[in-house]
N, C-alpha and C positions, 0 to 999 in steps of 0.2 A: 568587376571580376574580369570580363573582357581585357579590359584596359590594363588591367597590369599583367596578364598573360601576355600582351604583347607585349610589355613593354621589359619583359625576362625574357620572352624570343629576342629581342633587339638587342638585349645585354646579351647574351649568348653567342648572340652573333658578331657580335662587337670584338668579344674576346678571343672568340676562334679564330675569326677575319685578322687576327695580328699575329695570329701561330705562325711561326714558319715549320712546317709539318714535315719529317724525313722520308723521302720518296726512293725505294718503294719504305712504306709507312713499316718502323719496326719503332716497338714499345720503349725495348730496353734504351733506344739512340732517344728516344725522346724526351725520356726519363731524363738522361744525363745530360740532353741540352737544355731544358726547362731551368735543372738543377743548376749548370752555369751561367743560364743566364739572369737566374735570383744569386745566386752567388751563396747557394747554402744548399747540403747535399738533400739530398731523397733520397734515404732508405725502403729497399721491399723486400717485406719480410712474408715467407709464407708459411700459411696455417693452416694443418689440418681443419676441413670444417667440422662444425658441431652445430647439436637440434639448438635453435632458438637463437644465432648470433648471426651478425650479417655474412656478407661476401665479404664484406672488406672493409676497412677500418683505416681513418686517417690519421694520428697522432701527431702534434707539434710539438717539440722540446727544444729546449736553449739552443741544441748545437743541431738538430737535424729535423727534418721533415720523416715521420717514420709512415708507409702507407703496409698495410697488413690483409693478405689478401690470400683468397682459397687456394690452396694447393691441389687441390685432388677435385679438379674439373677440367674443363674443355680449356685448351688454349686462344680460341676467342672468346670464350666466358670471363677466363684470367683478363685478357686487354681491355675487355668492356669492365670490366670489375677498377681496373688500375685506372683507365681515362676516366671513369665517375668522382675516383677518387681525389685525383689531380682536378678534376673540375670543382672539389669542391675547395681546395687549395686555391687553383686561380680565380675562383668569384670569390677569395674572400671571406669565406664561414671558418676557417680555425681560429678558435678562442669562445666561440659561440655557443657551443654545442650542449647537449645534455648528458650527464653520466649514466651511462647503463651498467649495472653490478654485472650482469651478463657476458657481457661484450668483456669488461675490467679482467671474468675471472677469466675465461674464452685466452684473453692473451698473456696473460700471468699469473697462471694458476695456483702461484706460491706463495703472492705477494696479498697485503688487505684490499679491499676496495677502494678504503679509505683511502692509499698509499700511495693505490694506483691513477685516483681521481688528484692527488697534487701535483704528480710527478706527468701526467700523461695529460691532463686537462679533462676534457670530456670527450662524448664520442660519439653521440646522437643529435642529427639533424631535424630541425623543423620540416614539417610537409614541402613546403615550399623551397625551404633547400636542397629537397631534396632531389623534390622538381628541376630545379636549376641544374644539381648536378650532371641530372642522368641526359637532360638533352644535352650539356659540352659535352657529353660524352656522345651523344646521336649524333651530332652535328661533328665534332672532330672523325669520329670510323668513318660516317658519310663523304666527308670532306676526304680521306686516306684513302677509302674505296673508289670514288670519282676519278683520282690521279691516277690507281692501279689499271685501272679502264680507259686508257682516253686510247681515240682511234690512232695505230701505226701510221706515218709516215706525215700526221699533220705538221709533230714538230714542234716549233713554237706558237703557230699561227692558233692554237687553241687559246691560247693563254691571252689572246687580243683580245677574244669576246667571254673569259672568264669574268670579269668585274660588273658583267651587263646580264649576267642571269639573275632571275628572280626563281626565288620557293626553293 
């Protein structure tokens, strides 16, 4: 159990460690660099919340990545909600997922389950992925948050003994 807990910290870290992250850190700039540079959009769509359906929802379709995410929360709830989502895009889990009838009616109220499970895929993660997500998503805000803070006037002399921190 150990073992493979680190060995999804090291993935994690893997992945973040290649981000090129927009300094100062904004959502929407990262969205749209992510998105050129897979070279297929990200849509974010938002949703009133309701009882029993997540924050936020990733859906893959032919032409777009679509990420579905609370409207009527905090604006760093919104970011953490959006980088979970995108982590679960960049490790990898769209196509994997589980269909929740929930989640289906939650974002197309009109349409069947049935309808919504061909055209949308699924939309529930394993425990484990879902692990994975939420630390790219600790690990990127922390990674954004560290930039916002570094000490005035070091300059670049920070960035010498950035690759030699550990934890």
């Amino acid at each position: 159990m150990r073992s493979r807990r680190f060995a999804l910290w090291r993935r994690c870290r893997r992945i973040v460690g290649e981000l090129v992250l927009p300094d100062p850190f904004d959502i929407g700039v990262f969205v749209e660099t992510l998105a050129a540079q897979r070279g297929r959009p990200i849509e974010l769509v938002e949703l009133p919340s309701r009882p029993a359906t997540p924050c936020g929802v990733l859906a893959a379709t032919d032409r777009a990545d679509y990420i579905f995410y609370a409207a009527d929360t905090s604006a760093l709830h919104q970011e953490h909600i959006l980088v979970h989502e995108l982590g679960h895009l960049l490790c990898g889990h769209v196509g994997d997922e589980v269909v929740d009838d929930a989640i289906s009616a939650a974002l197309t109220p009109n349409l069947s389950p049935e309808l919504v499970r061909r055209v949308l895929g699924r939309t529930s993660y394993s425990e484990e992925k879902e692990q994975e997500a939420e630390l790219f998503a600790s690990l990127v805000l922390h990674r954004a948050r560290r930039a916002r803070h570094r000490f005035p006037g070091l300059g670049g002399l920070e960035s010498i003994f950035e690759g030699r921190r550990e934890g």
